[in-house]
N, C-alpha and C positions, 0 to 999 in steps of 0.2 A: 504494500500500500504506500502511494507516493504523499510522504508530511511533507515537501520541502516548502508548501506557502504557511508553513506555521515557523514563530517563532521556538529558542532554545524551552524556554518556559511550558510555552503549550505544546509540544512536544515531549517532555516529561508529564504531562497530566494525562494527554493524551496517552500514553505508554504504559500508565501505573497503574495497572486493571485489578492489584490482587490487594486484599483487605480496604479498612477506611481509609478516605481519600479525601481530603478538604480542601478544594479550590477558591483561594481568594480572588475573584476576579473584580477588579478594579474599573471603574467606567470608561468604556470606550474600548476595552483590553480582546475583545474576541471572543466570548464565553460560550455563544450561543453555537459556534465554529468548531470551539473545542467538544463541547459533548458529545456535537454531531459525527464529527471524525473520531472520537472516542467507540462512538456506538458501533462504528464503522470499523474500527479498528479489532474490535473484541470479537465480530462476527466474520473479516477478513482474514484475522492475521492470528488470533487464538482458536478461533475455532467453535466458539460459543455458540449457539443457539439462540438465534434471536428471539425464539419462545423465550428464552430463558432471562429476558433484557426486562428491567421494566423503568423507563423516564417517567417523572413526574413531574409536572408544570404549573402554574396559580390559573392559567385564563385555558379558555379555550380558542383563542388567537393565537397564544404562544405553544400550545399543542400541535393544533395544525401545521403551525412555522415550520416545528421540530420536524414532526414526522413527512413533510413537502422534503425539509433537508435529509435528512436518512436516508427518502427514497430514492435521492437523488445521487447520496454518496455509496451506496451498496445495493446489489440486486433485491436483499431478502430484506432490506426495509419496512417494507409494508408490516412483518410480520410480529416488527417488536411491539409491545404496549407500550404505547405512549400516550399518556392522558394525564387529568387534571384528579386532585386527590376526591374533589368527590364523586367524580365519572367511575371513578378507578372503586371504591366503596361502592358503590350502585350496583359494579358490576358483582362485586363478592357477595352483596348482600341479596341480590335476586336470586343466589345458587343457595345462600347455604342459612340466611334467615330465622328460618325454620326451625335451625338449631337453638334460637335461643326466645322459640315463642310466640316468634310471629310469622307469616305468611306469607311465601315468594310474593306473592302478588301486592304487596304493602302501597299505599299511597304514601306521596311527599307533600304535604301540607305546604302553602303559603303564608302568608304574612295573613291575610284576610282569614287564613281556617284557623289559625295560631289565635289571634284576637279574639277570636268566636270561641276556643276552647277557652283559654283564659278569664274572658269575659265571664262562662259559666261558673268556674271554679270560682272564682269572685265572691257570686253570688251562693253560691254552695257554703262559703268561707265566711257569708256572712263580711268579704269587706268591699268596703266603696271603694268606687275604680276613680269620683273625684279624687276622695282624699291622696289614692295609692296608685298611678297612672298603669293602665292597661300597658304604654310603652317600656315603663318603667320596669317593670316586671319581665315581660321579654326582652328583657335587654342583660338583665340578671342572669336571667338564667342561660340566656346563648351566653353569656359569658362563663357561668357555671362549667355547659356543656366544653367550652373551648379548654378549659380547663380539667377534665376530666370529673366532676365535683359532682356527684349522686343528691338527690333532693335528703338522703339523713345526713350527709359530710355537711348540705350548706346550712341546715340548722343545728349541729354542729359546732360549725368557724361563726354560727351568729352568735352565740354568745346569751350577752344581756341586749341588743339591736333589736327591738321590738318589728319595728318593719321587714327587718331582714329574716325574720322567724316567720313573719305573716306570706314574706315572698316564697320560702323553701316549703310553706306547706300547697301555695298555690303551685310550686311546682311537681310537687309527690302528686294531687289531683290531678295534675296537666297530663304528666306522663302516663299514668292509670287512663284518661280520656286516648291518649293517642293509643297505649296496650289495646286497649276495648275495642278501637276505631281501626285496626291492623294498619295506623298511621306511623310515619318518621317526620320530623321536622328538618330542614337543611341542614341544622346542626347534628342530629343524630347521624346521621351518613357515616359521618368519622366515628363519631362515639360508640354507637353501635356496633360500629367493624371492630374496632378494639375492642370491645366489651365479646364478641364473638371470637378474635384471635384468641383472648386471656383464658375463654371456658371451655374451648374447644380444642383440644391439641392435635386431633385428626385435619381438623381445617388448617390450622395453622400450621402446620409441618406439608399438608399439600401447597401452601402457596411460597413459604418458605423455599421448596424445591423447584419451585415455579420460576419465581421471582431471585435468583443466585446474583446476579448484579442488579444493582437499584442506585440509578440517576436520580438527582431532585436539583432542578432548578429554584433559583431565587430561595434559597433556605434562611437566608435571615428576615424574612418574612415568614415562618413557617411559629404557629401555636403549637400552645401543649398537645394537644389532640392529635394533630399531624407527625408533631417530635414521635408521641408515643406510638402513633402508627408503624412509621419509618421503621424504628426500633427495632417494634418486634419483625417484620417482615425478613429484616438483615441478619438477628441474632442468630443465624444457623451460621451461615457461612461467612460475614461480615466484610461480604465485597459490597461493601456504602460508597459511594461519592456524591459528596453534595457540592453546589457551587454557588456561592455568593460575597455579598461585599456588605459586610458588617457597619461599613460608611456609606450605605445606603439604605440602612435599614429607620424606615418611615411610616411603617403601620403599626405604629404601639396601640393608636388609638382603634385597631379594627383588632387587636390582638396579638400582635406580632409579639415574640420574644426574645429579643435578640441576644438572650443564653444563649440560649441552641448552637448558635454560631460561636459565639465565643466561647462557649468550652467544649468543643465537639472534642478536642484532642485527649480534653481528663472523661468524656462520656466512654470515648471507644477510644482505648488505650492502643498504644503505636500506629495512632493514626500518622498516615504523610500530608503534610501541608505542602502547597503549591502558591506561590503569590506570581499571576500574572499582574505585572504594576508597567507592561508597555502599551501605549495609549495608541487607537489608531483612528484619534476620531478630531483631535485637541490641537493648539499650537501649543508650547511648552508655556509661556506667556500664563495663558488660563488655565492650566494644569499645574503650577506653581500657584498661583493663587488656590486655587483648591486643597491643595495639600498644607499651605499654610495658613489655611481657616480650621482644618477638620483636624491638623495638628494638635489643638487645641483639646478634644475631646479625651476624656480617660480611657472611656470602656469602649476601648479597639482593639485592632491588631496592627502592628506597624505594618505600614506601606508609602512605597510612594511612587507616584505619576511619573512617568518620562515619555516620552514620543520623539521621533527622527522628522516631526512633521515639519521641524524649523520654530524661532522664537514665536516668530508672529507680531502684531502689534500690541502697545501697552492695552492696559484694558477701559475703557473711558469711564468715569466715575462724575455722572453730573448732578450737582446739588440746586433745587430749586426752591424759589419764593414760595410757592404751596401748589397741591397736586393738582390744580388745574393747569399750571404753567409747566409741570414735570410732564402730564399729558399732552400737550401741545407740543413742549417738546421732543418726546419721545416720538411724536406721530411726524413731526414737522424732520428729525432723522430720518425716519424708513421714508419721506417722500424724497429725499437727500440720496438713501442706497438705490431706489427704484433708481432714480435720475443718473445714476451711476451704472445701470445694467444689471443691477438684482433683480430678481424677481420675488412680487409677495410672497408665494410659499419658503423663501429662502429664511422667513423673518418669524420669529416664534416672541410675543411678550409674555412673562410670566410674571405671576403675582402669589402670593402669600394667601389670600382671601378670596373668595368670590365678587364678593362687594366692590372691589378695586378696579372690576369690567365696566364698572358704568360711565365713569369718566372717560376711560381710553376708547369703549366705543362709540361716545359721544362726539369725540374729537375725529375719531377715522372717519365719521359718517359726515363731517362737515366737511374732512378733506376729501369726500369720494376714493378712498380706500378700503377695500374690499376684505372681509376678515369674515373669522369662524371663531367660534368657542367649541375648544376640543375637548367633548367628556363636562361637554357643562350645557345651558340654554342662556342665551341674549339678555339681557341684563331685565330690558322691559316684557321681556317672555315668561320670566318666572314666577310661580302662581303667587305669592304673596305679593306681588307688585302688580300685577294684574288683579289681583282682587281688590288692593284698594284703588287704585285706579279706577273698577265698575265703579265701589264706591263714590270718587267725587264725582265721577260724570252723571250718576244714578241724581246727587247731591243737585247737581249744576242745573239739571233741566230737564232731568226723567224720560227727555226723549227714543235717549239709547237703548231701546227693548233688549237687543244682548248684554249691555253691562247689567242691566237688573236681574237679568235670568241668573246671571252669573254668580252675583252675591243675594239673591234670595233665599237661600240657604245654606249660606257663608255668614258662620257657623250655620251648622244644624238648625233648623226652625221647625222639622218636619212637615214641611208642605209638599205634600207628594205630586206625583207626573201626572197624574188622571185630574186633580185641581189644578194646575199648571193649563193641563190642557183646554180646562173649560177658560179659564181667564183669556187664551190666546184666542179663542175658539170666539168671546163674547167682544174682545178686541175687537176681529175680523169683520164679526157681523155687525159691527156700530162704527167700523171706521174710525175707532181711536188708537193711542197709544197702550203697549203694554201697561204702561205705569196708568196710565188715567183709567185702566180698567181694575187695574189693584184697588184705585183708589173709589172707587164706586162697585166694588168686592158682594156687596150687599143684596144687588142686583141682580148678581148674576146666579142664574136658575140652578139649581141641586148643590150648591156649591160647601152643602154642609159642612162640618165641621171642620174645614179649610178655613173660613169664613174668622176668627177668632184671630188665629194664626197669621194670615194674612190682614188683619187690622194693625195686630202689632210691629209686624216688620214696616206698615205705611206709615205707622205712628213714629215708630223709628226715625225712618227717613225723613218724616216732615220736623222732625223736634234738628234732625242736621242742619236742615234747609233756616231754620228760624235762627240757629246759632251761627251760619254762616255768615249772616248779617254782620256777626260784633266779631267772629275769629278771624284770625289772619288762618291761611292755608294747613301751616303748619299747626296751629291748635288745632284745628278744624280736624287734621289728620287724626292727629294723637286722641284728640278726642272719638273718634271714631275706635281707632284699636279700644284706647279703653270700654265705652260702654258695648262694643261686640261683644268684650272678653277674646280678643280674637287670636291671640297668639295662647292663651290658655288654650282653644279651642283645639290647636294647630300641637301642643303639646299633648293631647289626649290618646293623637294616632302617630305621633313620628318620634325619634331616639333624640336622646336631647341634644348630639351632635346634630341632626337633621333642624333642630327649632333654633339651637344658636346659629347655623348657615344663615336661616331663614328671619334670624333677628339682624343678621350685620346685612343683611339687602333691604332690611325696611330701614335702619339705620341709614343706608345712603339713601334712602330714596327721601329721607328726611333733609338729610345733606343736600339735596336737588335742590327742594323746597325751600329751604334757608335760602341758597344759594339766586335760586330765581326771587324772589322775596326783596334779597339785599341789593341785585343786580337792577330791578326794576324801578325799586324804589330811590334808588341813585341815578338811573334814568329821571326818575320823576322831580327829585330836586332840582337837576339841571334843568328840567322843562318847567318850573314855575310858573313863568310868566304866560306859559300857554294856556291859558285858561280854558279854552274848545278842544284840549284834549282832557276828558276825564278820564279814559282808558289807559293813559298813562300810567297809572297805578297799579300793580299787583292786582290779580281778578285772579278767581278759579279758572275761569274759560280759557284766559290770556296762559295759566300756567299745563290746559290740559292740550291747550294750542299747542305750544311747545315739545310739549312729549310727545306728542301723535306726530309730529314733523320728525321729530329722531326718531320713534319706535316705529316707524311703518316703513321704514326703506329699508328691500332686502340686500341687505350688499356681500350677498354670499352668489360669487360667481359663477357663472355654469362649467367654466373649465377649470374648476380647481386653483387655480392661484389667486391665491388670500393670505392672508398676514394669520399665522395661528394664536390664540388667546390663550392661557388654559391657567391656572393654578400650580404651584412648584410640586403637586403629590399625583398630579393628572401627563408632569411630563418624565415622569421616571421611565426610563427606556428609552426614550426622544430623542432627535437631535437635529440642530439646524445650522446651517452658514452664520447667521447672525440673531445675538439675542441680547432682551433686553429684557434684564429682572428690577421690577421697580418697587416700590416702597420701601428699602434698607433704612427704616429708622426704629430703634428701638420702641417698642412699643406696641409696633407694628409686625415685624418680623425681627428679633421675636418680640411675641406680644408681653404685653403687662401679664398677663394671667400666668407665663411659661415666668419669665422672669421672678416675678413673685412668690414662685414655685419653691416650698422647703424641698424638695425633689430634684437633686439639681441634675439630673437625667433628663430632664425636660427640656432644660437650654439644650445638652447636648444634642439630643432627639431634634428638636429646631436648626442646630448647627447643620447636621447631616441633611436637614432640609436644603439648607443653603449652597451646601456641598453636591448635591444633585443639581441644584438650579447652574451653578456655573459650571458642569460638565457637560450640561445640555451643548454649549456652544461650540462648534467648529472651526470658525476664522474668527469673529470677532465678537466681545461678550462687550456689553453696553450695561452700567448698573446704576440706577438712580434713588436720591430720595429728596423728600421734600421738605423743606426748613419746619411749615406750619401745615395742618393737616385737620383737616374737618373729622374730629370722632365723638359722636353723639351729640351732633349739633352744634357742638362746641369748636370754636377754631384751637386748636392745640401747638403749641411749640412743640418739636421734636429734635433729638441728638443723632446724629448719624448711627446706625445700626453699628454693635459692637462687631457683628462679623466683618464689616466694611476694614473697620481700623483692625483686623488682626490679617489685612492683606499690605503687603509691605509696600509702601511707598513708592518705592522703584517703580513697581507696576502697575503702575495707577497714571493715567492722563485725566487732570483732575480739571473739571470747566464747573465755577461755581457762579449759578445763574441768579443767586437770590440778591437783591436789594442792596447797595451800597456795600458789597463785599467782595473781597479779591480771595486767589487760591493759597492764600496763606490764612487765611482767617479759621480753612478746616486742620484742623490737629489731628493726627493719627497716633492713635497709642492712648491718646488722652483725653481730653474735655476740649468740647466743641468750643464755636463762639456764643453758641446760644445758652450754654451751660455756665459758661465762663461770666456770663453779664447776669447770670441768675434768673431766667429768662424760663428755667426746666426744672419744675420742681419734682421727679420724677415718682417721689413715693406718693405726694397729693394723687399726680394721675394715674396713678397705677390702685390707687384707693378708691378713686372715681368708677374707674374700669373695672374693677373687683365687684363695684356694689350692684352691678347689672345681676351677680350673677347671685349674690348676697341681700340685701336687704331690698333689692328692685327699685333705689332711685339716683336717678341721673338728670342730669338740665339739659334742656334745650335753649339755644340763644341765640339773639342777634346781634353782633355788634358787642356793646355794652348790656344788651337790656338781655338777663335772664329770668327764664322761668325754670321754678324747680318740679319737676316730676317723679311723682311716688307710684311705685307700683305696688302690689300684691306679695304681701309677703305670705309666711306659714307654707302650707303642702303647694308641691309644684314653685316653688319659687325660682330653682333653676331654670324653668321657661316663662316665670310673670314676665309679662310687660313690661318695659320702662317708659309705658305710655301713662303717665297718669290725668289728671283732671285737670287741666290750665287755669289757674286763678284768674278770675275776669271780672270786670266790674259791671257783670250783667245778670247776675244771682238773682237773691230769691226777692230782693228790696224794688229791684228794678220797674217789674211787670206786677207790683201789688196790688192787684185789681181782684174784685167781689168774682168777675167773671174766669176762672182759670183752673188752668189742670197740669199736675205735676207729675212729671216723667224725665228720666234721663237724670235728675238728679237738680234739674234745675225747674221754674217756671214757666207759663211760655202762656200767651194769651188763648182762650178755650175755645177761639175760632179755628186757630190753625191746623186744632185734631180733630177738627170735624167732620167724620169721613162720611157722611151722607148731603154733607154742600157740592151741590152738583158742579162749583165752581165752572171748568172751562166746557166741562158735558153737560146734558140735559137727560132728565128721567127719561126721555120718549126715546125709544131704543127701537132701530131700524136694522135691515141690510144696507149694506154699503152701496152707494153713490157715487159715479167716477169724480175725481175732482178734475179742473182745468191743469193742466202742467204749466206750470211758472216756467217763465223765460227766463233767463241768466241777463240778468242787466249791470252794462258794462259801466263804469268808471267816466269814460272816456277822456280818460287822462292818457293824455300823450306820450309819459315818460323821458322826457326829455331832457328832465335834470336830474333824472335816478342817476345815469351810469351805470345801468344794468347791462346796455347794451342791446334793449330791443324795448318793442311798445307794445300799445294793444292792436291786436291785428297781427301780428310778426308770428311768423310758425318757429317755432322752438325744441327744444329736444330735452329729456328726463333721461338721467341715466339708468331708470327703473321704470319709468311710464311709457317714454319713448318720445315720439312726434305730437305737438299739439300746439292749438292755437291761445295764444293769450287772450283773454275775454276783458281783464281786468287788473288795473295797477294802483292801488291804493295805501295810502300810509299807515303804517303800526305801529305797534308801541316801540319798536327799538328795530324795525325792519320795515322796508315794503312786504304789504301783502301781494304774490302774485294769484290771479285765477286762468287754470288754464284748460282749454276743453281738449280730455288725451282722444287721440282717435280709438285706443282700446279700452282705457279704464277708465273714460268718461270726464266727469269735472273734478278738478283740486285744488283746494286752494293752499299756499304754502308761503314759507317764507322764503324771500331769497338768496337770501346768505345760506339758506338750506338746500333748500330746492338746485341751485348751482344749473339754470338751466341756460344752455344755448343755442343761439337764433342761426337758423338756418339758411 
């Protein structure tokens, strides 16, 4: 068998076919090459039996890779197993099952059958799934299972943990339900197969002889369950080789343990270790930065990076006035490499958070650059932003029949589909709006005990509509989360990693809010003296305008090149020409909560984050942060990220874009300038950012002017709210009239919930009547002194709508409005600075 495209290194790995085998492979180093030729080697050049071979993989992407490569390095390819550990479990357990009870033919429960058994047991248990979250509990216990942890161990390790006793006997129920049900859960797969190796010695000693070498990829991702799978599969003959890189291990938080890896040598004694540390992906430049960030870390294995790829260039490190200016510039760069002969796909930005997409794709989409979010959804795509969103538009003018469908039972209201139907059904036939039919609910025939239900979510709505009067946006919002209870709601059904995601994208989408709020209204100072603009000002419509201009253009292009988005844990295994990792300030990467951490495995665990992000890059790695940084409404000073300063000087090309500052003003090793003038009080904000998760209250602010917000403390506190009730000078003194009705916590005049005022309807309920179709009427403004470049009349081009005539050119608040008619998707009206269209 010809190695000679393998290095000295993989060469020995590839070769060491007999006992444990622990290959360090290091990012970019060829690992996935070396197995392959490994697997290839044992069945060419030893003699083995590829029956006899068994790889293991985390995906079923990286399965298929494998077994594509084998079949392509050796004829008998096809015949090895190579799969994923719970494909690989499935398959044992459809044979031999049986043995311990249950039924070849066993169902695998989802998430939804999991909930429904729990749920019972709950109820059985006599406890409340408020007080004790349905998530909560299956979170426990997949963690249980991952651990090997029987429902008597984990009452048990409870102790004196009154919850924790109330969890473990929900799970001795749960598992009896699934026994009963001849069910497994995802997490039983592995558990189960262990639990069937340990009682069976006939099974186990058949797959034992089955399985004589055993591959595992990525093993520093690998749980206890898996560990102890492995184990025993090998303990006959103990030809194990596993391959991974301990300074990539980044799923603590899904269960990873990264023992396993670092002491496989004291697990299985005279193991041989192999460090591939030659890079073939890297310039040395960013491969030297890597090694001296992750240096840093204790619990490793030494290694280190080299590549023959050439230095390369230094690595650019630009510090900005705040992320809106770090996103401008980060996007105003990649239009710089385009202009240079890159192409978008060559360009990958990563980030620390989800939240951190919304700026940068705000900014691509004004510059007409074309991007994807890899392994995630579009900032205004995600359902928490989308649901408040129904919200204010529901708020704004009720006209939007989809936004009210949408949060009509957002939370839960139970108003079911067959009441639904009649509301759209009594619409149809009277020619109104969805909402004007909610609101005249009374009327409509059979509509029984929907009727009740659907008063209060209109009473809802209309007590928003009365408070939007006196709230600015952002109360208006917050006000909303709170009296929903909507992120309580959203913590009922998801892990509370899933409701934190989903708390830092409502957080920015607050950030928006502030943002348009502070931007208009500084518009608005400067237009004073314009009296004939009262739109000047901050409006809901003015700010749902806005959103609907960035969130509706798709700029994911048909041929594939686009600029990739993704999160530093979504680009493990990745790699591109040029990358740009942004947010590096403490705080943020890593955050307040990791740094805070008595656990100082946390930073590391973070570090090894960092340490993946800059091996992603190829030619040139781009790394930014930002002076001051909107988190929780709040504008914040930040210190450059500690991993930045533990990259040495040298190689760094450092451009510091913020305010009256030169590139001496940044320190490395040390204290910034913003720490320096005392500008960073780092434990205040780290106490601030703590209490999201602690006593649920945080501020939202303008400027100077704060408001403090309380949320929900006691059970569930980990997912309250930090929305709480805005202090306002429209309480209960305001509206103290003989005629009134109180709801939502405040007053509100006894007209406004009067849901039998036929207000814009009439009692007399018909079939529908064609209406006249309204003409589009134009402006007829010339545009002559826009500098837009075209007028009304002028055919024009969209770079998502296509060809269309301009009908209309009118002034905005901080834009021209254009209207244009597309010959495909009809009329639009937009703004220009957005819209970016040209005339033909």
């Amino acid at each position: 068998m010809n190695l000679d495209g393998l290095n000295d290194c993989q060469k020995r790995a590839v070769k060491q076919t007999e006992g444990p085998v622990l290959i360090i492979a290091g990012a970019g180093s060829g690992k996935t090459r070396v197995l392959t030729n490994r697997i290839a080697y044992l069945i060419d050049e030893c003699g083995i039996s590829p029956y006899n071979i068994l790889a293991i993989t985390f995906t079923n992407k990286a399965a298929a890779e494998m077994r594509e490569r084998v079949e392509k390095v050796t004829d008998c390819g096809s015949q090895v197993w190579v799969s994923t550990f719970h494909s690989t479990c499935v398959r044992i357990l459809r044979r031999y099952i049986d043995r311990i009870g249950y039924q070849t033919n066993f169902t695998i429960y989802d998430t939804d059958d999991q909930k429904s058994v729990i749920r019972d047991a709950c109820k059985k248990l006599n406890i409340d799934t408020k007080m004790l979250k349905e998530r909560t509990i299956m979170s426990a216990i997949s963690s249980a299972k991952d651990e090997m942890i029987s429902p008597d161990e984990m009452e048990v390790n409870a102790g004196g943990d009154y919850n924790a006793k109330r969890i473990a006997g929900v799970y001795r129920e749960y598992q009896k339900t699934l026994k009963a049900n001849n069910a497994l859960d995802f997490d039983d797969l592995i558990f189960k197969t262990v639990e069937l190796l340990n009682r069976d010695e006939e099974v186990l000693e058949a797959y034992q002889e089955r399985f004589r070498y055993i591959m595992v990829d990525e093993y520093q991702d690998t749980n206890t369950s898996q560990f102890r799978l492995i184990s025993k599969l090998a303990e006959k003959y103990g030809n194990l080789c596993v391959v991974g890189d301990d300074d990539q291990s980044i799923y603590k938080f899904r269960g990873a343990n990264i023992s396993n890896i670092l002491n496989f040598e004291n697990t299985f004694p005279g193991a041989k270790v192999i460090k591939l540390e030659q890079n073939y992906r890297s310039t040395q430049t960013i491969l030297s930065a890597a090694n001296e960030v992750i240096v840093h870390n204790i619990g490793r294995k030494s290694k280190k990076l080299w590549t023959e790829n050439g230095k390369g260039d230094k690595i650019h490190f630009r510090i900005y006035e705040d992320a809106y200016k770090e996103a401008e510039g980060v996007v105003e760069n990649i239009c710089a490499c385009v202009r240079d002969g890159w192409n978008y796909n060559d360009i990958a930005i990563l980030y620390r958070t989800n939240a951190q997409s919304r700026l940068l794709e705000e900014k691509l989409i004004v510059r007409n650059v074309p991007y994807r979010i890899y392994g995630g959804i579009n900032f205004y795509q995600r359902k928490e932003i989308k649901d408040i969103l129904a919200y204010l538009k529901t708020i704004d003018n009720g006209m939007d029949g989809q936004a009210v469908k949408r949060i009509i039972n957002v939370p839960r209201r139970g108003i079911g589909a067959t009441t639904l139907e009649r509301v759209q059904e009594f619409a149809d036939a009277n020619d109104m709006t969805f909402w004007d039919a909610l609101c005249n609910a009374a009327e409509i025939p059979n509509i029984g005990r929907g009727l009740s239900k659907i008063e209060s979510f209109v009473t809802l709505i209309l007590g928003f509509q009365a408070k939007k009067q006196f709230l600015s946006i952002r109360e208006l919002t917050e006000t909303i989360l709170e009296d929903t209870r909507y992120m309580e709601a959203l913590a009922e059904n998801e892990t509370k990693e899933e409701v934190e995601a989903r708390q830092e994208n409502i957080d920015e989408f607050m950030n928006k809010i502030i943002s348009y709020e502070e931007q208009t209204e500084g518009d608005f100072s400067e237009m004073q003296t314009d009296r004939e603009n009262p739109q000047a000002a901050p409006t809901l419509s003015g700010f749902l305008e806005e959103v609907a201009l960035i969130a509706d253009i798709d700029n994911l292009d048909q041929d594939g090149n686009h600029v990739m988005l993704m999160t530093l844990h979504s680009a493990k295994g990745l790699e591109f020409p040029i990358v740009y990792m942004t947010g590096l300030e403490d705080g943020l990467f890593p955050s307040y909560m990791t740094i805070m951490s008595d656990d100082p495995t946390e930073v590391e665990e973070e570090r090894r984050l960092c340490y993946v992000g800059i091996t992603r890059a190829q030619k040139e790695l781009n790394i930014s942060a930002a002076k001051t940084r909107m988190i929780h409404g709040e504008t914040q000073m930040n210190k450059v990220s500690r991993f930045v300063k533990e990259i040495p000087e040298n190689l760094l090309e450092v451009e510091n874009h913020s305010y009256g500052s030169k590139k001496s003003a940044i320190s490395f090793g040390g204290k910034d300038s913003s720490e320096s003038q005392g500008h960073f009080d780092f434990r205040a904000n780290a106490k601030a950012a703590l209490s999201r998760y602690g006593s649920g209250t945080t501020t939202y602010g303008q400027g100077n002017k704060k408001v403090a917000i309380s949320g929900q403390k006691g059970i569930g506190s980990a997912y309250a709210t930090n929305y709480g009730r805005t202090p306002t000078n429209y309480g209960t003194g305001n509206f103290a009239q003989p005629n009134k009705k109180v709801g939502f916590g405040k007053e509100f005049p006894m007209d406004i919930f009067d849901l039998k005022k036929p207000a814009k309807t009439t009692t007399s309920y018909s079939m529908p009547s064609k209406k006249a179709a309204g003409a589009i009427k134009s402006s007829g403004q010339a545009a002559g002194g826009t500098g837009l470049g075209y007028r009304v009349g002028d055919t024009v081009s969209h770079v998502k709508f296509g060809t269309g005539q301009v009908l209309a050119i009118e002034d905005g608040m901080r834009d021209y409005m254009v209207t244009v008619q597309f010959e495909e998707f009809g009329t639009k009206k937009m703004l220009a600075g957005f819209a970016k269209l040209k005339k033909q």
